[in-house]
C-alpha positions in Angstrom: 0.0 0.0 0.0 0.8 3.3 -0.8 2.1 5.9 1.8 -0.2 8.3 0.1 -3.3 6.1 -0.2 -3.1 5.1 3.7 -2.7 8.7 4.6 -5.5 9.8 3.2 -7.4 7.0 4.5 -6.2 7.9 8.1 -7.0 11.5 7.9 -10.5 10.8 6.2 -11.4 8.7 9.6 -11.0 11.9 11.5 -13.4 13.7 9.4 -16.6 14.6 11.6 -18.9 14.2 9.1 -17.9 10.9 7.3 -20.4 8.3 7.5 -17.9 5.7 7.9 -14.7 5.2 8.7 -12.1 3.7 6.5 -10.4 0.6 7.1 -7.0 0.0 6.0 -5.9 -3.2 4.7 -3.4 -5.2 3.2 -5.0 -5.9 -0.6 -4.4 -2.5 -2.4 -7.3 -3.1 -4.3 -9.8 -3.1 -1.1 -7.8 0.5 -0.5 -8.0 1.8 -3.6 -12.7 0.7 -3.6 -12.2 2.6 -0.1 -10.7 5.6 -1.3 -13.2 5.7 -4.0 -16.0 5.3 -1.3 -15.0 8.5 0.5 -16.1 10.7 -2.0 -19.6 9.4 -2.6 -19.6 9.4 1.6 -18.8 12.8 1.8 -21.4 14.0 -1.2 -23.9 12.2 0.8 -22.7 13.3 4.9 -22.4 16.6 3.2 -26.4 16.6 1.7 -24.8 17.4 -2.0 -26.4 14.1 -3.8 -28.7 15.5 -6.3 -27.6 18.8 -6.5 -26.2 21.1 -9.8 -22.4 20.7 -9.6 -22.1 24.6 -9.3 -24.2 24.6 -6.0 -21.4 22.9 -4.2 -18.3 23.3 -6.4 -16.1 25.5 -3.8 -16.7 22.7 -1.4 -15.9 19.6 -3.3 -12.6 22.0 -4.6 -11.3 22.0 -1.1 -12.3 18.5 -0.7 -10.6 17.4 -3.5 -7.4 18.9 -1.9 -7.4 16.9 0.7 -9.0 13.8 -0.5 -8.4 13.2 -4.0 -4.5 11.9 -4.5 -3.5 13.7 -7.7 -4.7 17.1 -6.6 -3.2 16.6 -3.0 0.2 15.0 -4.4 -0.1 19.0 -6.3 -2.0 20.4 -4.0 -3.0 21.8 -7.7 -6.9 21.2 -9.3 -5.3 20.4 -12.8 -3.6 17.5 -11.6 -5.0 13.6 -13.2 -4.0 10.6 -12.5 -2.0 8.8 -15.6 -3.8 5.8 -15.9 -7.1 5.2 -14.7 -7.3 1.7 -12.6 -11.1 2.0 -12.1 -11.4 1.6 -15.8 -10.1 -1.4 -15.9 -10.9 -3.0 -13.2 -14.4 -1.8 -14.2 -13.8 -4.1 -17.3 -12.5 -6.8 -15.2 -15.9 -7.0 -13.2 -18.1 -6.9 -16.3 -15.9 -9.7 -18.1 -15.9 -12.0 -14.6 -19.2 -11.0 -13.1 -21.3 -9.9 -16.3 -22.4 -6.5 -14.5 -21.0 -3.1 -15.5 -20.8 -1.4 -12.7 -20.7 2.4 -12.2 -19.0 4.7 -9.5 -22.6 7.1 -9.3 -24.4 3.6 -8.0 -21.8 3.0 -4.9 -21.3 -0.6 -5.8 -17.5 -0.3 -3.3 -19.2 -2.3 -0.5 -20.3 -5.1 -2.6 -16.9 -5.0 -4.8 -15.0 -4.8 -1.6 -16.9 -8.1 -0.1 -16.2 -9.4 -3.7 -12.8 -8.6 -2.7 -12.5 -10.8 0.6 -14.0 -13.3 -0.5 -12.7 -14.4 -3.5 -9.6 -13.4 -3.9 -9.0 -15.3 -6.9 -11.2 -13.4 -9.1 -8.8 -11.3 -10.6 -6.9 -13.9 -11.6 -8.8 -16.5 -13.8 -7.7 -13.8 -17.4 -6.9 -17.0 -19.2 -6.6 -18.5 -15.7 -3.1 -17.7 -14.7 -2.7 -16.7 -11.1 0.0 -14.2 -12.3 -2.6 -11.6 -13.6 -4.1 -11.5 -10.1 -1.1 -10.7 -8.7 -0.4 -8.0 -11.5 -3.5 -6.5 -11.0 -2.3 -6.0 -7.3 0.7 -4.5 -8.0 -1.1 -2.0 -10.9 -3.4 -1.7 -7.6 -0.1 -0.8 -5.1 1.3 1.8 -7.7 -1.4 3.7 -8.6 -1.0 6.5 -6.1 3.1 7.1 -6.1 4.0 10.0 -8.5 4.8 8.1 -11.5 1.0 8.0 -12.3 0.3 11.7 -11.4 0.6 14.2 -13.8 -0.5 18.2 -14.0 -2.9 18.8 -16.8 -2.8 22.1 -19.1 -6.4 22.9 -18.4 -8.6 21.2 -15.2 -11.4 20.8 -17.9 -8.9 18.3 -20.0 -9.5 15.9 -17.2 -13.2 14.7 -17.7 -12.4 15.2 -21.8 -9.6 12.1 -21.2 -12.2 10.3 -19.8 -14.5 10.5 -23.0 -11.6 10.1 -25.5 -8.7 8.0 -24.2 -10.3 5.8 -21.3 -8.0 8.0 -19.1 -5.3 6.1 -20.3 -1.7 7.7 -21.0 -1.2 6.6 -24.4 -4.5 7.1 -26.3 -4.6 10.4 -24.5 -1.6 11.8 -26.3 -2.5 10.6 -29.7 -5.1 13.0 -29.2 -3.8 15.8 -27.8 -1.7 16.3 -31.6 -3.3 18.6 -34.0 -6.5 17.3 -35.3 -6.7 15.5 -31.7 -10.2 15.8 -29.1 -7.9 17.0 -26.7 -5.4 19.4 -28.9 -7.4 22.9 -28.1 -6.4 22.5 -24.3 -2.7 23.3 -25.9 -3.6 26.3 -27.9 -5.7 28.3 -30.9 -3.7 27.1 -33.6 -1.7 23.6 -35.1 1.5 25.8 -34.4 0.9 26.5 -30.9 -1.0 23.2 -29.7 2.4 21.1 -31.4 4.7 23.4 -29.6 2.7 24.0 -26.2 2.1 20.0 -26.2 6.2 19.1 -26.9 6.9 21.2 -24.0 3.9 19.7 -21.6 5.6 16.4 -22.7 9.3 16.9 -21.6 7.9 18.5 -18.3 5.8 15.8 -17.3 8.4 13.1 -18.1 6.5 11.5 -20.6 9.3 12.1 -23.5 9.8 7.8 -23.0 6.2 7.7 -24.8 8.3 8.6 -28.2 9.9 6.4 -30.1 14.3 8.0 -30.2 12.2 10.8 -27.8 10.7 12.7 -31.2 7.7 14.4 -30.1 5.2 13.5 -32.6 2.0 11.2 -33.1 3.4 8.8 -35.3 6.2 8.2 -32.7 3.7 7.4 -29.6 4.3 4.0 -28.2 1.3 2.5 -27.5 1.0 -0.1 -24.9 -0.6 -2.5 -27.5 1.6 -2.6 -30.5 -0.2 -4.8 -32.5 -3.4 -2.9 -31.8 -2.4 0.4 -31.2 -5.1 2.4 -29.2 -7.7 0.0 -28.9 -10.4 0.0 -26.5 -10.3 -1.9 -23.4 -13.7 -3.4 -24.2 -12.5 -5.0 -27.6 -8.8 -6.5 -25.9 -8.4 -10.1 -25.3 -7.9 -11.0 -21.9 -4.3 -11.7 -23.0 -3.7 -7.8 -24.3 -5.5 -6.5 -21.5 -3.4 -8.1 -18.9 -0.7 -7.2 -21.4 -1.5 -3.9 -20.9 -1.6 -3.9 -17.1 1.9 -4.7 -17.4 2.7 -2.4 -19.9 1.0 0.0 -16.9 3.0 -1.1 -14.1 6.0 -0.8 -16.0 5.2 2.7 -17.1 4.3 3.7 -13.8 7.7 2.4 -12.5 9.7 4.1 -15.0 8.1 7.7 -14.4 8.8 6.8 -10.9 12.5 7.1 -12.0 12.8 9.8 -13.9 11.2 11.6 -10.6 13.8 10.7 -8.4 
């Protein structure tokens, strides 16, 4: 577990208002459903659930701050996460259980039980205890700076989402010229190449190139064969493949941030 994931978990059980308090545990996956959980806790303890984002927006900004690991590793609103490990565990569930589940519904106590009592569902991905534990690891990463990243614009962040999957790779293909995401880098093709090369080498992601050439024929995707696929339309083999691909990403930024 992640210093940064436990820490938050600690301080969220001091909260007055929290409807329940946070239990840390050894599988960074249970962590990771819990730290999720706080924020649907603290829109309900906090009567927001139902409301116009607007009506609340200064409140869940401070919240964020304290609760949500990108913009507290920043202590910046811009700041994303990298790669999105809801999103693929969210494909997980749906390819094991046959349920697509969605963070709006508060499924975390059901996936936690899931969790603890059957620990080998995240393993049966062509049935290879391996990917369970890979999963894990993707799981015990996810919150140390090599998968936090400051965006150009705080709106870019729910625009990954729609385009990319939140997923590093995808998301710079389309952050080029012609890209969903290239505005957030400027008005013109001049200006969104430039800004982007320069948002690139800042947030050590120059490793994504091939020889380190800053262009969108030169992204290395984490599926080569199928570059920029959808999770939904991987085989279980390229999505665990993926994972990997993740962990080792996540590692290597790790690095380069020393």
């Amino acid at each position: 577990m992640t210093n940064l994931t436990k820490q938050m978990l600690e301080d969220y059980a001091q909260e007055s208002y929290r409807g329940f308090t946070p239990e840390i545990s050894d599988n960074p996956i249970i962590n990771l459903l819990t730290y999720y959980k706080t924020g649907f806790d603290w829109m309900e303890q906090n009567g927001h659930e139902g409301k116009e984002f607007k009506e609340y927006e200064d409140e869940y900004n401070e919240f964020r701050l304290k609760y949500d690991a990108d913009a507290r590793f920043y202590n910046d609103l811009r700041a994303d996460t990298v790669i999105s490990f809801w999103t693929i565990y969210r494909e997980l569930l749906k390819r094991n259980t046959g349920r697509t589940y969605e963070k709006r519904r508060k499924p975390f106590d059901e996936l936690i039980d899931i969790e603890i009592g059957r620990d080998c569902l995240f393993f049966i991905l062509n049935e290879k205890r391996d990917a369970f534990f890979t999963l894990r690891e993707f799981a015990e990463l996810y919150h140390t700076k090599g998968n936090f990243m400051l965006l150009p614009d705080r709106e870019m962040n729910s625009k990954r989402y729609e385009f990319s999957q939140d997923r590093i790779d995808k998301s710079l293909y389309e952050c080029f010229p012609g890209g969903e995401l290239a505005h957030f880098f400027g008005a013109n093709r001049d200006e969104q190449a430039s800004n982007l090369t320069k948002w690139v080498k800042e947030q050590n992601l120059l490793f994504m190139f091939t020889d380190g050439v800053v262009s969108r024929e030169n992204i290395i995707p984490f599926n080569r064969k199928k570059p920029f696929v959808a999770y939904e339309y991987m085989t279980d083999t390229e999505l665990e493949n993926f994972i990997e691909s993740a962990i080792n990403f996540i590692k290597r930024r790790n690095e380069l941030s020393d």
